[in-house]
N, C-alpha and C positions, 0 to 999 in steps of 0.2 A: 149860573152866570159867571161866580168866578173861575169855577174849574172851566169854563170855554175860553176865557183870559187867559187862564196860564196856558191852556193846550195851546191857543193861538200864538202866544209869545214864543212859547219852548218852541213851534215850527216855526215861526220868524229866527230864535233864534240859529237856529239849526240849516235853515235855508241860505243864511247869509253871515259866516262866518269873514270876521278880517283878517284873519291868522290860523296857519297851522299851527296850532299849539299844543300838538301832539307829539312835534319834531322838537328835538332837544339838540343843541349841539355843547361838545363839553369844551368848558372854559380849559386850556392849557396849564400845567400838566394834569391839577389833579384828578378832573374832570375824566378824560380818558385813564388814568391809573388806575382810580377807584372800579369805572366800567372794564376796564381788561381784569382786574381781579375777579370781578362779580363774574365774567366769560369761566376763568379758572377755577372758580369755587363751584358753579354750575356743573361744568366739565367734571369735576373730582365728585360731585352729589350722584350724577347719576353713573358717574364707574362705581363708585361705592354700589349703589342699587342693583345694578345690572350682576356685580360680587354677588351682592346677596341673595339675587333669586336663582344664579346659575347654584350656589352652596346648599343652600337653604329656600328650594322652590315651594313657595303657598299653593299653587296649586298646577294644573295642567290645564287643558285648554284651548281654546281658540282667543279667549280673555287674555291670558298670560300670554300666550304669543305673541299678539297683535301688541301687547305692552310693552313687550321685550324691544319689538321690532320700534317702535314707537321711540326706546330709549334710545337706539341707536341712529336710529335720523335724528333727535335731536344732540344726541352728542357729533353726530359729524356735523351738522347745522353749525354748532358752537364753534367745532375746530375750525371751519371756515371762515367764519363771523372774525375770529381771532386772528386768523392771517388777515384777511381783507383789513383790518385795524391797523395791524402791525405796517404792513404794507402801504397803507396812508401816511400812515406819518412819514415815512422814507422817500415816500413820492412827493418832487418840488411842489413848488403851489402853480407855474405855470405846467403844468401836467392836466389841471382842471379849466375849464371854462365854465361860468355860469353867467352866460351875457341874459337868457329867459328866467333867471334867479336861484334861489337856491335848490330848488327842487327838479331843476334840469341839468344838472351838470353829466359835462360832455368830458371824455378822454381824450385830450392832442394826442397827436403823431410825436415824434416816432413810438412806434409800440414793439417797445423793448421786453423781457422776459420776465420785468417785476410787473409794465401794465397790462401785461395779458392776465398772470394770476390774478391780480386786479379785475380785471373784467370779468374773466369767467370766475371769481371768487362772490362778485356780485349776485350772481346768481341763485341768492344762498334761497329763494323760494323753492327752488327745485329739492329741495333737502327740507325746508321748513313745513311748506304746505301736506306732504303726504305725512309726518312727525304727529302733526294738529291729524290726518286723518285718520291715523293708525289710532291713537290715542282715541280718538270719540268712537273709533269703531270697539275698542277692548271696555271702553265704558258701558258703549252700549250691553256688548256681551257681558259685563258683569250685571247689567241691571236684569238681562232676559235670563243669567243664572240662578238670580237670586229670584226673582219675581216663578218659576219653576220651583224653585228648594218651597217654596211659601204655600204653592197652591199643593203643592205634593203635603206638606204637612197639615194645609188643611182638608186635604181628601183622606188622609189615615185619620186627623181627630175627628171627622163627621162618620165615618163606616163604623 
């Protein structure tokens, strides 16, 4: 009875939320300093990485491929993400509209050569989305690698 109360609440909850509260916007300046650092520090993690599998590669594969490839969409993701930032703040405030709120904002005219990167900077799912798929595909391969190394060791310990 009570775990049907909480399932029901938790889908009430869930069905009717009052607030994005997943969207964060940052308070002026620190707010955005801290997050463009976190872009940079990101950015510097996985050139480091990508160093150290091109030096010192763990292994071959279609796993390390697909990881490789993986790092480098999200490091261009990131360099994107950090112009599109950078790029906002330089952009006035009447550049934006959001008469349907904060989740619809529209680009004014004239569309000068900082609001086009802008636009097409938006974009940045074209770069994020296959990043997330390269990623879960080199996972997957490392799990059907390792799940292979397991059954092969146990077909030598049973013969």
């Amino acid at each position: 009875m009570i775990l049907l109360l909480l399932l029901q609440s938790f889908i009430f909850l869930l069905l009717s939320p009052s607030a994005a509260l997943a969207v964060q916007t940052h308070g002026p300046p620190e707010g955005l300093y801290v997050h463009m650092m976190a872009h940079i520090f990101f950015s510097a993690a996985i050139v480091f990485l990508l160093y150290l599998l091109h030096k010192r590669p763990l292994g071959v594969g279609p796993a390390w491929k697909h990881m490789k490839i993986s790092l480098i969409l999200w490091l261009l993701w990131n360099m994107d993400t950090f112009v599109v930032h950078y790029i906002t703040g330089g952009l006035p405030s009447e550049a934006f509209t959001t008469s349907n709120g904060f989740l619809h904002t529209v680009l004014t005219p004239p569309l000068d050569i900082k609001r086009i990167i802008y636009y097409l900077g938006k974009f940045d799912h074209v770069l994020c989305v296959p990043a997330i798929w390269f990623l879960a595909l080199s996972l997957k391969n490392f799990r059907d690698e390792a799940r292979q190394r397991l059954s092969s060791k146990k077909a030598e310990g049973s013969v």
